[in-house]
N, C-alpha and C positions, 0 to 999 in steps of 0.2 A: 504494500500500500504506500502511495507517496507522500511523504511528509506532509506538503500542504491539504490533501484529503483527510491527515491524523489532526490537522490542525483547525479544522473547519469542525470535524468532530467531537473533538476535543470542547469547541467552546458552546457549541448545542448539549457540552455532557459536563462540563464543568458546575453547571450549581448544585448538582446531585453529588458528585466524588470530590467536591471541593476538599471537606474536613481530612480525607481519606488521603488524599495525594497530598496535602498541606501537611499531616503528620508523618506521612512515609520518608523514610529515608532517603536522601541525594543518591544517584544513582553511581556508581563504581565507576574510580577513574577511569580501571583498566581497559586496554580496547585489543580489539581483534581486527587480522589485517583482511581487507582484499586487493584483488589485481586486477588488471587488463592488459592488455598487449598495443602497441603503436612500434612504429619504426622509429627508428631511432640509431645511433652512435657514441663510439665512447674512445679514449685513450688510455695508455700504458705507460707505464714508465722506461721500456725495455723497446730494443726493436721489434716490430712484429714480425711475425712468423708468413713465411710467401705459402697460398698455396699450390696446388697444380694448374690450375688459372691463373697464377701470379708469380711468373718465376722471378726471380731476384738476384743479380749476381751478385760476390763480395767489391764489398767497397773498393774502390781505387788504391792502388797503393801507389804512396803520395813522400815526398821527403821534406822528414818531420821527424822530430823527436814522442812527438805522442802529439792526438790531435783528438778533436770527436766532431760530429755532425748534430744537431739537437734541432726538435722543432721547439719554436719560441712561443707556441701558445697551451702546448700541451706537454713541455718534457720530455716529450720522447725519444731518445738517442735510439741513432740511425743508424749511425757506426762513430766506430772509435779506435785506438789503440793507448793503451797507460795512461787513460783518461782518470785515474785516481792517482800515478804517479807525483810527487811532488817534486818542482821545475820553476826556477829562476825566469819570472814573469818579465822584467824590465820593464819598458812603456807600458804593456799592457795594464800594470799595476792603478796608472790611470782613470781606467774604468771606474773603480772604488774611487779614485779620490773625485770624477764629476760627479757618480752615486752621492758622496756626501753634500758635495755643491747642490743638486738636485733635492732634498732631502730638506738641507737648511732652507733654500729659495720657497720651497711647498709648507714650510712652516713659520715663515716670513722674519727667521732671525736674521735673512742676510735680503738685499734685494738688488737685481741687475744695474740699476743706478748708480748704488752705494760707491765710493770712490777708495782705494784700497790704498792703503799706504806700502811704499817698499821699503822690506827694512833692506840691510847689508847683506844680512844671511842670502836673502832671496836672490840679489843681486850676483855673489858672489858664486851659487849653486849651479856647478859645471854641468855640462852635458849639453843637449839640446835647449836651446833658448828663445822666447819672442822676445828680447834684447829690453827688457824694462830694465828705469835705471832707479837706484838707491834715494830715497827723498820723494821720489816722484807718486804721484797719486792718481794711481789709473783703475778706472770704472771697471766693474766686476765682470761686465762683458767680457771686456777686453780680453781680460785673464782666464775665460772660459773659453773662449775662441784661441788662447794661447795657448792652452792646454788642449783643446780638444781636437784643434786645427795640427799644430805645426811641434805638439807633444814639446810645450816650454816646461822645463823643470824649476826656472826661477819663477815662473806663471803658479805652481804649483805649489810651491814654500810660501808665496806670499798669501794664496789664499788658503792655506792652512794655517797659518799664523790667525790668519781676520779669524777663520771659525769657532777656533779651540785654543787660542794662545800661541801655542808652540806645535812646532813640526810633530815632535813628540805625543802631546796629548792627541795630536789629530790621528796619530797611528792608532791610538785607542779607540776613537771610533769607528777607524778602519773595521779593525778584528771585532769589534761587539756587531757592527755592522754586519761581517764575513759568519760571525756565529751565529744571526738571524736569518740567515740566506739559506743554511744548512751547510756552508762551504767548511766543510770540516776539515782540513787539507791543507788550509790557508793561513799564513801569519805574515803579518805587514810589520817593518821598522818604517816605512817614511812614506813621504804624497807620492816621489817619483819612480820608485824602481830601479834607484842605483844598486849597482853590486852589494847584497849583504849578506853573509850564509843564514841570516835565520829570516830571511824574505822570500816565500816562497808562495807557491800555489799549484795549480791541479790545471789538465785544462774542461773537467766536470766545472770545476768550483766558478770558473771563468766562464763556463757557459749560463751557470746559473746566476751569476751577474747578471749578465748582458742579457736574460732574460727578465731580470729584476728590475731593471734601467727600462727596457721594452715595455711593460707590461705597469710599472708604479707612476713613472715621469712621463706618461708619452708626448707631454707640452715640451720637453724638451730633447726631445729625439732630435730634432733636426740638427743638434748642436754636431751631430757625429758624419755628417755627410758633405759638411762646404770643407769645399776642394781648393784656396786658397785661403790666406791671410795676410795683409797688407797692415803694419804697424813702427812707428818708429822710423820711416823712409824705408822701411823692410819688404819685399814681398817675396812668401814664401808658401810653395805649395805643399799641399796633403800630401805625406809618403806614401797613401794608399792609393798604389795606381790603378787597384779595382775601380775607381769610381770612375776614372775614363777608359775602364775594359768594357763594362754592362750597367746596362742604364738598370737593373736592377739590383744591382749594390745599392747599401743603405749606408755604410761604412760602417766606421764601431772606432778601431784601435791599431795602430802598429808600435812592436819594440822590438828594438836587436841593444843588445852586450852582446861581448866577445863570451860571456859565461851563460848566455841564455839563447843564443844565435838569434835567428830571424824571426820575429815573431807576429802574427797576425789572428784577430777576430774581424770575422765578417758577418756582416745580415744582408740577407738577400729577400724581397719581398717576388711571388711571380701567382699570378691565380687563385689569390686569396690565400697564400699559404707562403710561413713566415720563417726561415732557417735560420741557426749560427752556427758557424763555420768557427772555430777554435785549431789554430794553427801554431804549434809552438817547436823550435827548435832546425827551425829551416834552413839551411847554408847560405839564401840569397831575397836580397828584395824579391826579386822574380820568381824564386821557387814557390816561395810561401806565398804570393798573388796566384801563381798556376793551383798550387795543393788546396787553398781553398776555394777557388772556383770548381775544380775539377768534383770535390766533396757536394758543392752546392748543387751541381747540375745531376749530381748521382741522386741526391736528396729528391729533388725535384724533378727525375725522372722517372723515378719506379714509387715514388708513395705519392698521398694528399692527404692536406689536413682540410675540416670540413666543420664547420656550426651546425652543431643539432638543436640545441635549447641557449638561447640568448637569456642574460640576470635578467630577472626581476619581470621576465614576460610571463604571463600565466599561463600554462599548463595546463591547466582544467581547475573547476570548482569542487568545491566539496560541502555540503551538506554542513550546517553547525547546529548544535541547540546550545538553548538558552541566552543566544547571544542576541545583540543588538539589531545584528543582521543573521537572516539565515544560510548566506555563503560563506567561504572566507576563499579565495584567488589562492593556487597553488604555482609552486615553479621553483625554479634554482637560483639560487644565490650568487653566483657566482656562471660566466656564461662557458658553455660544454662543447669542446673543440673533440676533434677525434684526429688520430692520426693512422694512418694503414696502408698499403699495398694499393694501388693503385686499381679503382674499381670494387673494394671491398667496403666502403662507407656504405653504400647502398643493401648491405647486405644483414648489416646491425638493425639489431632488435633492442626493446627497452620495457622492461614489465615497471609499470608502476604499481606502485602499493602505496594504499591512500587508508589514514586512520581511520578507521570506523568508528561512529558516534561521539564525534572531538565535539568539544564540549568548552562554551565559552566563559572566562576571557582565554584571549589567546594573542600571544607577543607575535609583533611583528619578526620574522625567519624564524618562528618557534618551527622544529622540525614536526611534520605531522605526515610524514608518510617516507618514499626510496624511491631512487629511478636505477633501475639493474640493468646496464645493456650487456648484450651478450652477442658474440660469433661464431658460430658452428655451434652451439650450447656450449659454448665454453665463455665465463663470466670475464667481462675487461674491465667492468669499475661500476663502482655503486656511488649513486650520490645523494645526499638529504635533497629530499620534497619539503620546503620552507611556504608556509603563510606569508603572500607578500604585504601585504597589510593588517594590524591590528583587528580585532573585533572585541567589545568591552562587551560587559553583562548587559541583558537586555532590562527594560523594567519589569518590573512588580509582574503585572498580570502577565506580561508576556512570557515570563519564565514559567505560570504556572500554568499555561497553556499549553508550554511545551513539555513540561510534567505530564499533564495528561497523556501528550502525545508519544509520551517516552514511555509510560508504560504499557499502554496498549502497542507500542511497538515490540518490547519486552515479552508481551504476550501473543504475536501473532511471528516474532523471529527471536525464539528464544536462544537460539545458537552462535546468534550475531550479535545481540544485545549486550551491553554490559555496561 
């Protein structure tokens, strides 16, 4: 019988069972699940498996000291080799320190305006430079185009200074940073990536950056992709010469030491679907541009990543009592990418399981059901069914209307009820 017929019932029956439903007991938190079936898709953490419709050959082999392929929206490494290896990042180290730039800007302790002062330290810090001089007082732009552009290490000391005091303390947010990422692998001494035996990292751990920067900052993604920098009567282009190989480079990062050789992260955007390329240990500028293209086009020739369930769009309804309203809007929190073999998204399924007899108030993402997608009946990931909206107690009579209607429900599905 459908709720709204229990509820029409209900108040043609209410001044006879009024006292009776009034003293009876609130009805049992607990609930019982059902299902249905829709299409659907999901992701792994792992590469997937080809199958006789999808053969897949091994990745390229590429010259590298350890590298991996990752999609950027779902995690999924492609291929890899000593992808949990720990290795002498250099520039790359970078990354983390615009992550922190990124981070401050979004919580508005720092803002692109602000005018930076140089100390000595900054001035005096060898390596690659956007040639800022001691005294001078340059806009945080600048410094962030100097770092992300033309990878300035005295760009890098000085905004670590403005953030945290000192070089030092900024390494600290480095690593609390690196241990909220899950980059477990990783210890930072300073912003730039000069030679230090206990500065190291993964190129996992690098991947799961650069998907962290992807997916937290995407306001400022574009900082990773301009191909020149003009500063100081300076102009100096990006050493990542992907970006004039394929107009689908997004860039990210380049580093070489003599102790970390050639080192490259790439993103590559092509058909709705989003890769990094983690390149570390390469003999040559040119090797390590070939080894991660070569990776990208492998990526993006035998898999696709694919949108099944977008946040916060509803999913389906679901029935409430005692609430306010009698729906509450169902869906995912968070939006569900799939990654596989090319022509296999189509093939995923998704059981949902929706609370039976949820029961109002109820918090907005309070979980009230699971979305199960599955391949060949083999499970790829389960995710919370969230309430996308609140639903508060309803009034006075309306709740005792739906008392009625809850226990004549009780008594006509007593299997389901509770």
């Amino acid at each position: 019988m459908k709720k709204g017929l229990l509820k029409q019932f209900a108040i043609v029956g209410l001044s006879v069972i009024y006292l009776s439903v009034y003293a009876a007991p609130k009805p049992d938190s607990k609930t019982k699940d059902s299902t249905n079936q829709v299409n659907s898709a999901a992701s792994t953490n792992t590469a997937p498996a080809a199958t006789p419709q999808s053969i897949i050959p091994n990745a390229p082999t590429i010259d590298a000291k350890g590298y991996i392929l990752m999609d950027a929206n779902t995690g999924v490494v492609l291929a890899g080799k000593d992808i949990d290896t720990q290795m002498a990042p250099a520039s790359l180290t970078k990354l983390m320190t615009l992550y922190q730039i990124a981070s401050a800007l979004q919580a508005n302790r720092i803002h692109l305006t602000d005018r930076i002062p140089i100390s000595e330290k900054a001035w005096r810090t060898g390596g690659s430079k956007m040639f800022i001089r001691v005294g001078d007082q340059v806009p945080l732009s600048d410094l962030i185009q100097g770092i992300a552009v033309v990878s300035g290490n005295d760009a890098c000391v000085a905004v670590a200074e403005q953030i945290a005091g000192t070089e030092d303390s900024f390494a600290e947010l480095m690593n609390h940073s690196a241990k909220l990422l899950g980059m477990t692998n990783t210890h930072y001494t300073d912003a730039t990536g000069l030679p230090n035996p206990q500065h190291y990292t993964t190129p996992r751990d690098l991947a799961l950056l650069t998907k962290a920067i992807i997916n937290q900052y995407p306001q400022y993604y574009h900082w990773y992709s301009q191909k020149e920098f003009f500063y100081n009567g300076i102009r100096q282009p990006n050493r990542d010469i992907l970006l004039w190989r394929d107009p689908s480079i997004e860039g990210m990062k380049t580093g070489h030491t003599e102790d970390a050789g050639y080192c490259l992260v790439s993103t590559a955007y092509r058909n709705g679907m989003r890769l990094i390329a983690v390149v570390m240990g390469s003999s040559s500028t040119r090797n390590r541009a070939d080894a991660s293209l070569a990776l990208l086009n492998y990526g993006f020739r035998f898999y696709e990543t694919k949108k099944f369930f977008a946040a916060n769009v509803p999913v389906q309804k679901a029935p409430v009592w005692f609430g306010k309203s009698d729906t509450v809007s169902l869906g995912v929190a968070q939006t569900l990418y799939i990654t596989l073999p090319l022509g296999q998204p189509e093939k995923v399924k998704s059981t949902i399981t929706v609370t039976n007899n949820i029961k109002a108030p109820i918090e907005k993402n309070q979980q009230l059901g699971t979305i199960s997608l599955t391949l060949n009946d083999t499970n790829l990931r389960s995710v919370p069914l969230v309430a996308l909206q609140p639903v508060p107690k309803g009034g006075f009579f309306s709740r005792m209307k739906d008392h009625v209607s809850f226990l004549i429900h009780k008594m006509l599905h007593p299997s389901s009820a509770s």
